[in-house]
N, C-alpha and C positions, 0 to 999 in steps of 0.2 A: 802337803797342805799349804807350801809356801805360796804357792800362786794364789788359794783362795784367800789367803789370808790378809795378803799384799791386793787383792782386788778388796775385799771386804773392809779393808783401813780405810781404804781413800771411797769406799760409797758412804760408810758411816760420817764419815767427818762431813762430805757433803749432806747427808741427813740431817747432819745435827744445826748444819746451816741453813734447812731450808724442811722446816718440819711439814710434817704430812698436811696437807689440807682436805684431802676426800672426805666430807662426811659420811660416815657409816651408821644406819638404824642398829635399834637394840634386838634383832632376831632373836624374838622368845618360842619358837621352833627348836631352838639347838639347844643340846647338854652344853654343860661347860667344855667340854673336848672337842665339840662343832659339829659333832654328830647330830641325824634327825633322831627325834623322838617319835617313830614309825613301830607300829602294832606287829605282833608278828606276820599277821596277812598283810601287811602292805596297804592297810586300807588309808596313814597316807594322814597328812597335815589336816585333823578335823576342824579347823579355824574355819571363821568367816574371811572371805576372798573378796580383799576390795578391788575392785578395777578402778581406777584413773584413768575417766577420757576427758577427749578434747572436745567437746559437740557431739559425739557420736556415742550414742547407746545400746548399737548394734553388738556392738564386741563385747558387752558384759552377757547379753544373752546365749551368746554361742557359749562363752564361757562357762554358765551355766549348763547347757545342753550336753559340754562334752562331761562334767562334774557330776552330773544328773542330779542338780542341787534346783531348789527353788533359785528366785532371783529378785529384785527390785530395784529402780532407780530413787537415791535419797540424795537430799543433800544435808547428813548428817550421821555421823558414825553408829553404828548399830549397838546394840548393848551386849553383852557378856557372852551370852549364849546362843545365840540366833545361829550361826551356822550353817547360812548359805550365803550367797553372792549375792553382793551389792554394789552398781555403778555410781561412783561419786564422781562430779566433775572435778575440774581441777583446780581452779579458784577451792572451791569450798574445802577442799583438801588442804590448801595452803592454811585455810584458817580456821583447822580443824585442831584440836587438843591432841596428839598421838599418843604422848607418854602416857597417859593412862590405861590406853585400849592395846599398849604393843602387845600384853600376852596373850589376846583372845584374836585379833585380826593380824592377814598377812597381807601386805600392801603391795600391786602388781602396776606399775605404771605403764600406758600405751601406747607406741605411737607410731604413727603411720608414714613409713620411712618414706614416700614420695613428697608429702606434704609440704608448701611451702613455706610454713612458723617453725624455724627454728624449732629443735627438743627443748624443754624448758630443764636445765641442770640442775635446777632445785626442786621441781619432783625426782628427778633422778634418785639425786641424794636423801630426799625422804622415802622411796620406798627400798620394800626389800626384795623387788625384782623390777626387770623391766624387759617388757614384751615389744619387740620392735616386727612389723609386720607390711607386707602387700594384699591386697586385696588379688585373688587369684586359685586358681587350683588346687594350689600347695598351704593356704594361709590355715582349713579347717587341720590338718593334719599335723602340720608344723606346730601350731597353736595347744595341739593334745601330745606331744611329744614334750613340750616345754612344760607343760601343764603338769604331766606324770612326773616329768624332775625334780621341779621346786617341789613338789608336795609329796617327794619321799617312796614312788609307786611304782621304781624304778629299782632292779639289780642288775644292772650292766658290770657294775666293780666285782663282786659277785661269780658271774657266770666267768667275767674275763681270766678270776685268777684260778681257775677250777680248771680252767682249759691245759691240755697237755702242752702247748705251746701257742703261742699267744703274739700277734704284731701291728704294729699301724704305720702308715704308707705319709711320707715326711712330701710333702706335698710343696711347690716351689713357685707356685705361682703368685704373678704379682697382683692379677686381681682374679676370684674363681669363677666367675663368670667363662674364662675361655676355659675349665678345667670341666666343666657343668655336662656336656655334650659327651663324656668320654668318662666320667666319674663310677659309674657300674662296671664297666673293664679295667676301671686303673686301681678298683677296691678287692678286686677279686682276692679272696686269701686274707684280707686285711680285716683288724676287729678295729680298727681307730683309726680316723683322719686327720693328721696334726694341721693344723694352720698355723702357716709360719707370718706370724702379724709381724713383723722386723722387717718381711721380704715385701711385702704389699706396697705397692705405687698407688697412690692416690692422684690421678691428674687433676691439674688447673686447666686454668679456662685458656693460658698463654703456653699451656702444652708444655707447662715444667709441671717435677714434680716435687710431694713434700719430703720432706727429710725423716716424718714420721705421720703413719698417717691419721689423722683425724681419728674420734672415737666415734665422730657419726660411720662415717667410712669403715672402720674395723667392725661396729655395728653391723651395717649392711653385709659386710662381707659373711659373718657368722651368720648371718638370718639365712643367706643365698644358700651355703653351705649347707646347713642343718636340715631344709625345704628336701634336697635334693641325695638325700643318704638315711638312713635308716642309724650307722654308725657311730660310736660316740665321737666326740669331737676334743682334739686337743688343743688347746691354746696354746699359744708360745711368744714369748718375745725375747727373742736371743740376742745377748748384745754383743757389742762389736769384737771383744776377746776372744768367745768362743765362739765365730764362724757366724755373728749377726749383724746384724744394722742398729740396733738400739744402743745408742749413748751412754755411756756409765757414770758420768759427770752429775746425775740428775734420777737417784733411785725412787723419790719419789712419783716420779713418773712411773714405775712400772708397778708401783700399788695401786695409781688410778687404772691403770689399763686393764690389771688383774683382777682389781674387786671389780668390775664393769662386766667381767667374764663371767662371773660368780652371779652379779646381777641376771645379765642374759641367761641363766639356766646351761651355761656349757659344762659338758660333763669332768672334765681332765683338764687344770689348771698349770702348765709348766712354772717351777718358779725357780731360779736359778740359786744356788746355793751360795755365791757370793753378797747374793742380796743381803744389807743388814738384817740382824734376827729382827729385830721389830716388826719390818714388815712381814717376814718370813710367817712370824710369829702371828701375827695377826689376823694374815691372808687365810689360815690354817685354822683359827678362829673363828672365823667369819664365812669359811666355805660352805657351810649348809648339806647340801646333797652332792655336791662337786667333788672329786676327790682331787689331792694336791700330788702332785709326779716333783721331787726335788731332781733338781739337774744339775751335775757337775762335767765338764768338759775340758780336757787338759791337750792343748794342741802345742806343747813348748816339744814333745819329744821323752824328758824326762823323767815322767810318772813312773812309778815303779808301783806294781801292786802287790808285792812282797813288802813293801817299808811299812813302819806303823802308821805312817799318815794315811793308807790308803782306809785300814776298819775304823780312824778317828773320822775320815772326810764321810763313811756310810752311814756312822753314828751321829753326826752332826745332821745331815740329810735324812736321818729317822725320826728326827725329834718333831720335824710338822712335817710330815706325809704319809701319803699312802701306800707311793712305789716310789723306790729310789733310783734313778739314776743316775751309771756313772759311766763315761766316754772318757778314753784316752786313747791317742797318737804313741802308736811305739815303731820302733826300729830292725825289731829280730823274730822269729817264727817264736819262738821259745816261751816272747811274752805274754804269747797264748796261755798256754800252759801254767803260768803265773798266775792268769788273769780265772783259768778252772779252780785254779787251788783253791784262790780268794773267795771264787762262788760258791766254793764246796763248804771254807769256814766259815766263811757268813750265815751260808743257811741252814747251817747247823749250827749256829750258836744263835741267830736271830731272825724268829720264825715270821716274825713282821716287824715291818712291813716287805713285801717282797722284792729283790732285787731283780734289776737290769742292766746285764753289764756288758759293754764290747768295746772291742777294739777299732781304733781308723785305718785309715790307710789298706793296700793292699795284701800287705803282709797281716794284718786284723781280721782278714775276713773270715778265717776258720771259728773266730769266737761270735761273729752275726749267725753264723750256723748252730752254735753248741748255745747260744742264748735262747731261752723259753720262755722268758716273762717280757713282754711286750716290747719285741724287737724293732727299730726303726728298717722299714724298709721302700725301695725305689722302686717306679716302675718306668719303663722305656718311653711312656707318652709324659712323662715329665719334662718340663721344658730344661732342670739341670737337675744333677740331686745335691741334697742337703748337705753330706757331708762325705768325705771321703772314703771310699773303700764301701759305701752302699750298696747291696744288692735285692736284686728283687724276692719276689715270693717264690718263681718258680727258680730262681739262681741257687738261693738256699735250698730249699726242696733236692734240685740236681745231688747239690752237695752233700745234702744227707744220702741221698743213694748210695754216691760213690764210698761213703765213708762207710757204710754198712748199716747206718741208724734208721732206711726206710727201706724197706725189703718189696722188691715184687710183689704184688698180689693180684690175685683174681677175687673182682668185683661181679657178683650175679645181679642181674636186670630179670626175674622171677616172676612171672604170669602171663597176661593176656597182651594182649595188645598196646596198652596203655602205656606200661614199661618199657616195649620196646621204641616205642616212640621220644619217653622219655630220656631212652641212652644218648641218642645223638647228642642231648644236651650235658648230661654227664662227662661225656667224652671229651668235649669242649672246656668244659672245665677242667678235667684230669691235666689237659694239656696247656690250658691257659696256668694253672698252677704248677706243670710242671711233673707232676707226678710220675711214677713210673708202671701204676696197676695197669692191667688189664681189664675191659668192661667185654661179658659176654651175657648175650641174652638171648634164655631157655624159656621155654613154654611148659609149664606145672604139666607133672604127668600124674603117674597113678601112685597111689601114697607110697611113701618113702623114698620119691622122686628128690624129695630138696633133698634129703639126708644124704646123700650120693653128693652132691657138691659141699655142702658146711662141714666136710670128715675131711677134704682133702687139704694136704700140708699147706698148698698155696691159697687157700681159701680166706679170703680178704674182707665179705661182709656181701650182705643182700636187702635188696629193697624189693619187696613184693606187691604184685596189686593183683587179684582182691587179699586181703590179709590172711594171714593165719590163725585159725582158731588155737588159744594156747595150749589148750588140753594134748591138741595132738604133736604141738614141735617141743612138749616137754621128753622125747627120746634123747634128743638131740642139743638141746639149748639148754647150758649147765645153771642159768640164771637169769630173771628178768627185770627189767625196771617197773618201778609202781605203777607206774600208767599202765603199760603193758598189762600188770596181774590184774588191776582194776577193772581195765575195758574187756581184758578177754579177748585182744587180739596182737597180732605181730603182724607189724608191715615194712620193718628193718631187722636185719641181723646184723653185729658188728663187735668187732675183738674189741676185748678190755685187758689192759697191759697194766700187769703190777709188776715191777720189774723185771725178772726173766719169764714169769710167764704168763699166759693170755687163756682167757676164756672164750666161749660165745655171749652173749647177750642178747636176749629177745626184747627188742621196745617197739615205740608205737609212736611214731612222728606227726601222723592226721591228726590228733588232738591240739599240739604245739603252731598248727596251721593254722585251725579253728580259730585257737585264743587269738593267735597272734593278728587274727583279720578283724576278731569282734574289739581288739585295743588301736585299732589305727588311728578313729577317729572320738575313741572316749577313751577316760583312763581307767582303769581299773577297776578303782570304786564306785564306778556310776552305778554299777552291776550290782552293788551290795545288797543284800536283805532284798533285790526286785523278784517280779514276778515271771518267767522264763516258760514258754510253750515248745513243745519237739513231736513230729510230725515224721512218723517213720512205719514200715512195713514190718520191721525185727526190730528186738530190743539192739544186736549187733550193730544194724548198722545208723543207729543212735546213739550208742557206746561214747565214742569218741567226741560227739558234741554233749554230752551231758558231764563226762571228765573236765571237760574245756570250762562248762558253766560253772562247777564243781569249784574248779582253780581261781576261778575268780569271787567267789564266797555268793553266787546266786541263793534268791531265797525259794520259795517253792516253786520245781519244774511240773507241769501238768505235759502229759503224754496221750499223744490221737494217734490209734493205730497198732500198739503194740503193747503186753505186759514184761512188765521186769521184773527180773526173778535172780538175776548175779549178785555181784558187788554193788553196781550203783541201784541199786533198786529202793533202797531205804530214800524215804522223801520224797520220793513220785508220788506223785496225783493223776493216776487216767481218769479220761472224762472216757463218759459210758454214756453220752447222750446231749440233745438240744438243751436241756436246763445244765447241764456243767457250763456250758458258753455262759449262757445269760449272768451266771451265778459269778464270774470272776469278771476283774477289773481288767482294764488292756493289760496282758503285759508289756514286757520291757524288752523283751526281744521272744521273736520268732523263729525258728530252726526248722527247714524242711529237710531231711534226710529220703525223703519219698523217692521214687525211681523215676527217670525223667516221665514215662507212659502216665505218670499220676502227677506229677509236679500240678497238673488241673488243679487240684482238689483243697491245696491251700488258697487258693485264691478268695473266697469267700470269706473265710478267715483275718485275713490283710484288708480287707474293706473292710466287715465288724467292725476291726478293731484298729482303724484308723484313725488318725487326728480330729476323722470329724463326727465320731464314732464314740463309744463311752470308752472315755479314760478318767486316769487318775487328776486328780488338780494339779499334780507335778508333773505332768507326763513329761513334756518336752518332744524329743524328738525319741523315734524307736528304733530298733533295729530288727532288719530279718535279711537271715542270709539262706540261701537254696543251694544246697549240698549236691542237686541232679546234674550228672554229668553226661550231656549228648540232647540230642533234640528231643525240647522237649512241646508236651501238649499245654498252651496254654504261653501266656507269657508272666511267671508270679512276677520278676524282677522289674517287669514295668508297672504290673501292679500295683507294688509295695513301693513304687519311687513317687507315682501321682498319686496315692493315700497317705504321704507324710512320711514314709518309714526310710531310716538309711538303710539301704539295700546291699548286698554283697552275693556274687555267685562264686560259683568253683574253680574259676579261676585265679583269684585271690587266694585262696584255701591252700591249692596246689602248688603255688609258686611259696607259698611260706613254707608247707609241707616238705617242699624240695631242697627250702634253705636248712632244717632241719633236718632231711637227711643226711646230704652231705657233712653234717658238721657232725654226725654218729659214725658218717663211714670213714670218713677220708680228717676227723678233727681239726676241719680248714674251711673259713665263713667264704659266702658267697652272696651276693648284695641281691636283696626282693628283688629291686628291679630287673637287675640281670635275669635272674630268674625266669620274671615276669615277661619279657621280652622277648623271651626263647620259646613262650609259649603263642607267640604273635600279636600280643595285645603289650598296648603300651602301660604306664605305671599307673599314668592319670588318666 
């Protein structure tokens, strides 16, 4: 601990000389721990949502739409209970009373990163977010992404630390703009994209650069970032001791740049462990939804992770985070094996926050392999890497082969046509990660055809299309996920490893699709308590979109075309005629599961109940998405795009569908877009 300690003397004395100036609001969102006060459905920060614009009162209404809240423009703060969005300008905001309304409103400030007026730094500092944006492609999508963060709607921390092994790709560019074009291939395998704000060049106008850059510019940079990955996003400002550019002379600077991160809605906050506690202290305070990653780095050689400074430096770095890191430079193969022991003691004596630990240099790399909780890792289209002795996703991967930790297997590609089409992409992955399974793909035969492959020793997992009904792979599948019992179908199979031994598992990844296309461009709670239509020939193949609705707390689904009779059948409403139409309000979204030869027959549907059509007074914007895969009769998806509705087909569906299987068969992410791309349609 002598080097943190000897860095931590000389930032505090400079602290003490040059005390913090950021203004910080009073976030009446957070417990005193900094935790949200989130329902257990995630239905998410029920405050009224103030926007701050500049002239423009366009961006309060989308914000509304993706919220599915009412909305209005005032220029006057709202009263206690109101509860939807409301655009205030930004003068009147300046000369608006705040302390009295912080516990009921949460203060979103806006601003349109091309614009020529300067950010104004005193709205900054009066709200408790700030939304920086281009008008474009990416701006409704980005804008619902952020949206779901600040307002709690969000478990990425969550699913990240559940995962068997877990990394993010330390990223080296100095501005991400050249990284932008190649970000789907260089994410392959990765749950997290660090942005290293130390390494970023900001140029001037005479082609030098700053020394640190701009927080408009780190701004920009995060927004570019965020637009363009699905991923969470890590923040970093590493300074010059441990392998960065950032100044140590001057700590409070790295509380404005950090609470700025927190503002911006970034998910994963790097904060160095030398930093004074105060800031530490406070940043950890004030994070909201953000989780805080402590980071300690020791490049003198010296560490030892046997001394007792090594569980005082983890225990200090517990006290404000969520995951702890710790990096050290060693000398000998051996200090691997140190560096297990310490893994071993730690997380058996403290079960949080989780550790991250490895070693540098080349002689280190055996412990980037044997590390599981959110490994930094490199990829070859990097312009350098990060830190010494980094290796990629598929390097690691190799590594566990050779070591014994990732065994051969035989992956099945299980049905028709669709599967096998799908392999080629699978394959591509196997091998862009590295892996070492085998993909074979069989054509369903006559029953007890899969049982023949999931009995065999090297049997590695399957993804099937059309799904399996549960009833009949319960010979064979020792247990299934909820979804799976729910829907009443399996369209993966995939080992589950409790230490020495493994089971089958039957789930159901179409559902995970679903959701994940109906939250692209709303958050979660838009869904709440709405009105939800589903359009199918069987209850089966509505299954999976009615789970999906399910998850997001939908209020009554009305059903054309089929009765339910399983699990999800409680709460359906079939209409049985012309007066069921007339008798209900638009819904909130429309679901065709129909076969493409009938995709026709919702079309009429989509008109009714159009924008211009009877709706609710809230309505806002609608969604419907069409389940029919292949050519089909009719065109609904233009339909429903010139009657007001956000529209979504099966190709969105599919490509989440695929990022979700993968991550059951092979427990290794793979980016939407990639996905999406391999299906030959672009993202946007």
């Amino acid at each position: 601990m002598a080097l943190v300690e000897d860095q931590r003397q000389m930032a505090t004395k400079t602290s003490m000389a040059a005390p913090l100036s950021v203004a910080s609001p009073t976030l009446g969102r957070r417990n005193q721990n900094g935790t949200p006060k989130n329902t257990e459905h995630r239905l998410g920060d029920p405050r009224t949502v103030i926007i701050v614009t500049n002239g423009s009162d366009d961006i309060s209404k989308v914000v509304a739409e993706i919220l599915g809240r009412q909305w209005r423009i005032s220029r006057t703060l709202p009263g206690s209970e109101e509860g939807g969005v409301i655009g205030v300008q930004a003068e009147d905001i300046k000369r608006a009373d705040l302390h009295e309304r912080r516990t009921s409103i949460i203060l979103i400030n806006t601003y349109r990163v091309d614009s020529e007026t300067p950010i104004d730094s005193s709205l900054t500092n009066l709200s408790d977010y700030e939304f920086l944006y281009l008008d474009g492609p990416f701006f409704r999508r980005d804008l619902a992404r952020f949206l779901s963060h600040v307002l709690g709607q969000t478990n990425f921390h969550e699913q990240l630390i559940k995962k068997e092994r877990s990394s993010f790709i330390s990223t080296t560019f100095p501005d991400v703009r050249t990284a932008l074009s190649n970000l789907d291939i260089m994410t392959v395998g990765a749950d997290g994209v660090e942005l290293r704000v130390d390494l970023l060049k900001e140029t001037y106008k005479d082609g030098t650069f700053s020394d640190i850059p701009s927080l408009r510019y780190v701004g920009e940079q995060v927004m570019l970032l965020r637009q363009r990955t699905e991923l969470p996003i890590i923040y970093s400002t590493r300074c010059t001791k441990e392998n960065g550019k950032f100044p140590m002379d001057k700590p409070e600077i790295y509380y404005e740049y950090l609470y700025r991160a927190i503002q911006w809605g970034v998910e994963y906050i790097d904060v160095e462990l030398w930093l004074p506690e105060e800031i530490r202290k406070r940043i950890y305070e004030m994070r909201g939804n953000s989780k805080i990653m402590s980071a300690f780095h020791d490049f003198s050689g010296d560490w030892k992770w046997t001394s007792p400074a090594a569980e005082e430096c983890f225990k200090e770095g517990a006290k404000y985070s969520d995951i702890v890191k710790m990096i050290a430079m060693i000398n000998s193969m051996a200090e691997n094996y140190d560096l297990e022991y310490f893994r071993s003691t730690i997380t058996s004596k403290y079960p949080h926050p989780p550790l991250s630990a490895v070693n540098m240099g080349q002689m280190g790399q055996l412990s980037r392999a044997l590390n599981t909780v959110f490994s930094p890792i490199t990829h070859p289209l990097l312009p350098k890497i990060a830190a010494p002795g980094q290796l990629s996703a598929a390097e690691i991967n190799g590594a566990l082969h050779v070591m014994g930790q990732l065994n051969k297997r035989d992956v099945y590609a299980i049905g028709t046509v669709k599967p096998i089409a799908e392999a080629v992409f699978f394959e591509k992955c196997f091998n862009e990660l590295g892996l070492p399974h085998r993909l074979t793909c069989v054509n369903r035969g006559l029953k007890g055809s899969i049982e023949a492959f999931v009995t065999q020793p090297s049997f590695g997992g399957a993804y099937l299309h059309p799904s399996l009904p549960l009833a009949s792979s319960q010979v064979y599948i020792s247990s299934f996920t909820d979804a799976a019992q729910r829907i009443g179908l399996v369209d993966t199979i995939f080992l589950r490893r409790e230490g020495d031994r493994q089971s089958l598992v039957g789930a159901n990844a179409t559902w995970s699709g679903i959701r994940a296309t109906l939250t692209r461009d709303f958050v979660p709670s838009a869904y709440y308590n709405r009105s939800a239509l589903i359009l199918s020939n069987t209850e089966a193949e509505a299954a999976p979109a009615i789970f999906a609705l399910r998850s997001l707390n939908i209020g009554t689904i009305y059903t054309v075309g089929f009765k339910a009779q399983g699990p999800l059948a409680i709460g359906l409403e079939p209409w049985t005629s012309i007066q069921s139409v007339e008798r209900v309000e638009q819904p909130f979204v429309i679901i065709s599961a129909l076969p493409p030869e009938k995709s026709l027959l919702v079309q009429p549907l989509l008109r009714h109940f159009s924008a211009n059509g009877k709706a609710a007074p809230d309505s806002g914007e609608k969604v419907f998405l069409d389940l029919a895969d292949g050519p089909r009769k009719g065109d609904p998806l233009t339909v429903a795009a010139t009657s007001g509705w956000t529209a979504y087909g099966t190709t969105d569906v599919s490509a989440w569908t695929i990022v979700e299987t993968l991550r059951l068969l092979v427990g290794q992410n793979v980016p939407f877009g990639f996905a999406r791309m391999a299906s030959g349609r672009a993202v946007y």
